[in-house]
C-alpha positions as CSV (number, residue, x, y, z in Angstrom):
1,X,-19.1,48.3,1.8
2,X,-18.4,45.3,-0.5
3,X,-17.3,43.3,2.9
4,X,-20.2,43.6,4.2
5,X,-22.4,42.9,1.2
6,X,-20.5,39.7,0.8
7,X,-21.0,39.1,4.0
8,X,-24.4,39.4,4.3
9,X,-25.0,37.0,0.9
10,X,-22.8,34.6,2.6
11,X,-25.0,34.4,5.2
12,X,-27.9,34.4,3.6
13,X,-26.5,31.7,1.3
14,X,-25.8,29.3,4.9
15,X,-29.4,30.0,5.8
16,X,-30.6,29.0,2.3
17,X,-28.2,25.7,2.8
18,X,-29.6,25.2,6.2
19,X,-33.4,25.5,5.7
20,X,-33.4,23.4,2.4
21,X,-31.5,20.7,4.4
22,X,-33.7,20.5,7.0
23,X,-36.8,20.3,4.3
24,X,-35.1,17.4,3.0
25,X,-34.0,15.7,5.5
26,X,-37.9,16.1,7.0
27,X,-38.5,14.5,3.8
28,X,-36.2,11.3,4.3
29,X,-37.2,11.3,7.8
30,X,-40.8,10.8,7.2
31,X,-40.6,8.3,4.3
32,X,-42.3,5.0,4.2
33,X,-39.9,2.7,2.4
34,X,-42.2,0.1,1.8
35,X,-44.7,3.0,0.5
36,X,-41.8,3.1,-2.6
37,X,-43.3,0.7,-4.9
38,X,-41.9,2.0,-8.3
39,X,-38.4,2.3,-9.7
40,X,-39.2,6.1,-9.8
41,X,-40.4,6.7,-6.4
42,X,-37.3,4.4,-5.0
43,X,-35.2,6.6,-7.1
44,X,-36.5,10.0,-6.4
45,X,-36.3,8.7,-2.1
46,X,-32.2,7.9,-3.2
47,X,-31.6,11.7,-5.0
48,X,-33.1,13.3,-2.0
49,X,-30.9,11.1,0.3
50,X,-27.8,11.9,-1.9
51,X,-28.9,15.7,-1.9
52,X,-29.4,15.8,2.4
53,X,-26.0,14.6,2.7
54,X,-24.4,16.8,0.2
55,X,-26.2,20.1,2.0
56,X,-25.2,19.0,5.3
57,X,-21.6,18.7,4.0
58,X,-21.3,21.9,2.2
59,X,-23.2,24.0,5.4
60,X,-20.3,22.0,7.2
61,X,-17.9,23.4,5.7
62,X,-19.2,27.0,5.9
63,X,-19.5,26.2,9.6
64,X,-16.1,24.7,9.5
65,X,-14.3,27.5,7.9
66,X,-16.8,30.8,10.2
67,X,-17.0,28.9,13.3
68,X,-14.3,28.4,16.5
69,X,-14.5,25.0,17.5
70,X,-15.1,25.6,20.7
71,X,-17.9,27.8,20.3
72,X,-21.8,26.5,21.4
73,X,-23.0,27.2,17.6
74,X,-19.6,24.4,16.0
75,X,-21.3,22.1,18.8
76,X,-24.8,22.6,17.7
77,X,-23.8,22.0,14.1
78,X,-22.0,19.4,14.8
79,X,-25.2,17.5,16.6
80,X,-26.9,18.3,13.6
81,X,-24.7,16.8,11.0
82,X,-24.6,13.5,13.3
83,X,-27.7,13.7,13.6
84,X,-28.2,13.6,9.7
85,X,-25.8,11.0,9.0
86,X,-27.4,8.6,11.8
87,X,-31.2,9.5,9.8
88,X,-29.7,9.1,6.3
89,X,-27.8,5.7,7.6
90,X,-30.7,4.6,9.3
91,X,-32.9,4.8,6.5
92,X,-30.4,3.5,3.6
93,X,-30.4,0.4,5.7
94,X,-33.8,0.3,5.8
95,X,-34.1,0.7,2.0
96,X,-31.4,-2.0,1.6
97,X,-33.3,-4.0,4.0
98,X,-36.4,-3.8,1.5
99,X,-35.5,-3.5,-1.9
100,X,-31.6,-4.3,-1.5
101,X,-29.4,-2.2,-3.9
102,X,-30.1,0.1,-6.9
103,X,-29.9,-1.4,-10.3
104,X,-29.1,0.3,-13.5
105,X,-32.8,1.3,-14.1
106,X,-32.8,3.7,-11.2
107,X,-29.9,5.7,-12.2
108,X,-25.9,6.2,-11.7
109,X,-26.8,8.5,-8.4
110,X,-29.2,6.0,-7.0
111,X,-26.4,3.3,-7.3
112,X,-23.9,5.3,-5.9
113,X,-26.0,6.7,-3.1
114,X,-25.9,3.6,-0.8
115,X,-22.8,3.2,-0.3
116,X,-21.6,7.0,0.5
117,X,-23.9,6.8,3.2
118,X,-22.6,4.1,4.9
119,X,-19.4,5.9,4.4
120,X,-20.4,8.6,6.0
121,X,-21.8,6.9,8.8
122,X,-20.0,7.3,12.3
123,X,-18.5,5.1,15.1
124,X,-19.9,8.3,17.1
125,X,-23.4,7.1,15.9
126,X,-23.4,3.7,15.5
127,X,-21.0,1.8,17.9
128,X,-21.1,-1.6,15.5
129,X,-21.2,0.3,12.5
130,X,-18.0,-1.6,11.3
131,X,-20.1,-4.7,11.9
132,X,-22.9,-3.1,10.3
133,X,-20.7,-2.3,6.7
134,X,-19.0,-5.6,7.4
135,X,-22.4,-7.2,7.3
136,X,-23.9,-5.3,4.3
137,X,-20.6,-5.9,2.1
138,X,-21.3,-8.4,-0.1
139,X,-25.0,-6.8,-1.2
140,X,-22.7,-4.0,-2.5
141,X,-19.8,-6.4,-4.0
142,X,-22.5,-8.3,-5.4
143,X,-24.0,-4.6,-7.3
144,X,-20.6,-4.0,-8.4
145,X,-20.4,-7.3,-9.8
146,X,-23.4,-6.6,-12.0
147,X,-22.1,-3.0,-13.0
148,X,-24.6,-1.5,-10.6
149,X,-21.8,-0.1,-8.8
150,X,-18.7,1.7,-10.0
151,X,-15.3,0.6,-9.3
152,X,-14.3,3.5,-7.7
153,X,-17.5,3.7,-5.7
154,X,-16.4,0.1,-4.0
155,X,-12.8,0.9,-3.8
156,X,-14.6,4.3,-1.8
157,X,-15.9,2.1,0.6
158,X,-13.5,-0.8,1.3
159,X,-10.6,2.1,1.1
160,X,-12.5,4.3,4.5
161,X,-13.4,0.7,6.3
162,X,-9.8,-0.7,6.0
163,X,-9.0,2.5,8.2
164,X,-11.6,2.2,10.5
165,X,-10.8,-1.5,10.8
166,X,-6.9,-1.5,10.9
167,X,-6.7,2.1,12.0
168,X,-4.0,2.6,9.1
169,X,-4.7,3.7,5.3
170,X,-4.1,1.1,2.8
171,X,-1.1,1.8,0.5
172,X,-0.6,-0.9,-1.8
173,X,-1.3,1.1,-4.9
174,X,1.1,-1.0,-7.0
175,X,-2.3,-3.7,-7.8
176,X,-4.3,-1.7,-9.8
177,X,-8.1,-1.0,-8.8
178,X,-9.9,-4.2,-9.6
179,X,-6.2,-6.5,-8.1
180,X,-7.1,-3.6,-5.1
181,X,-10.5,-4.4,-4.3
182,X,-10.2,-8.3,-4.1
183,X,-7.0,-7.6,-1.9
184,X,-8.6,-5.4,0.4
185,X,-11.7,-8.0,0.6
186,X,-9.4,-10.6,1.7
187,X,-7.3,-8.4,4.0
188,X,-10.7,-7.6,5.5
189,X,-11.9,-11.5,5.9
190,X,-14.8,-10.4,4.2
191,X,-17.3,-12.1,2.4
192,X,-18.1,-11.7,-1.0
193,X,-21.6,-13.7,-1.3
């Protein structure tokens, strides 16, 4: 009996997951960004940004731990979550586009937001995505100059494009995280400005 009243509240809980997603993702999908005049409103638009991708992660790994790959439901869950990233991606460019990065004023999550969407961004989606992060680098060196981006929120994502650009994972820990960062920039030929 207690199996089956776990499982039942397990799936319930994937439902839950799954329905708010979708409501937020409706929400981010249906934003005007130049509609988001205020630091509150720009700030609000990042939290529900930051809170689709953290839904679709954790229903991912529900689906990833109940589901057989092969299966039609893994497939359709997997459309979804690309699907999500490519919206989220899509529309944190479009933000950056407009208003360019979070400052301070908007919040540690707003600041932080940005850049683990492009991280989680795919190749699947976007075939010049690396150009794409490549491109937008130095508006997020230039926020982590200012302190409107952690260290470790940079280091995030020159860490993941260094794979996706030299197919290997960087290992030269020995530098320390700031010694890191301006060694991965140059290893990358990117531009800081």
């Amino acid at each position: 009996m207690k199996f089956y009243s776990l499982l039942l509240l397990l799936l319930i809980h994937v439902s839950l997951f799954a329905q708010m997603s979708d409501s937020l993702l409706t929400l981010v999908e249906s934003a005007e960004i130049a509609s988001l005049s205020s630091t509150e409103k720009q700030k609000e638009f990042l939290t529900i940004i930051f809170k689709t991708d953290q839904e679709i992660r954790t229903e991912w790994k529900i689906a990833e731990m109940q589901l057989q790959k092969e299966s039609e439901k893994y497939k359709r869950f997997w459309d979804k979550l690309c699907r999500t990233d490519s919206i989220l991606f899509m529309k944190t460019k479009e933000y950056l586009d407009e208003f360019k990065h979070p400052n301070k004023e908007h919040g540690d999550l707003a600041c932080y937001t940005p850049q683990l969407i492009f991280h989680h961004a795919s190749l699947y989606n976007f075939p010049n995505l690396l150009e794409l992060k490549t491109n937008y680098f130095p508006l997020f060196y230039k926020a982590y100059q200012k302190d409107n981006l952690e260290q470790n929120a940079i280091w995030f994502y020159l860490f993941r494009l260094y794979q996706q650009v030299e197919k290997q994972t960087y290992v030269n820990y020995e530098l320390g995280d700031a010694a890191q960062i301006e060694e991965m920039i140059d290893l990358l030929n990117l531009k800081r400005n």
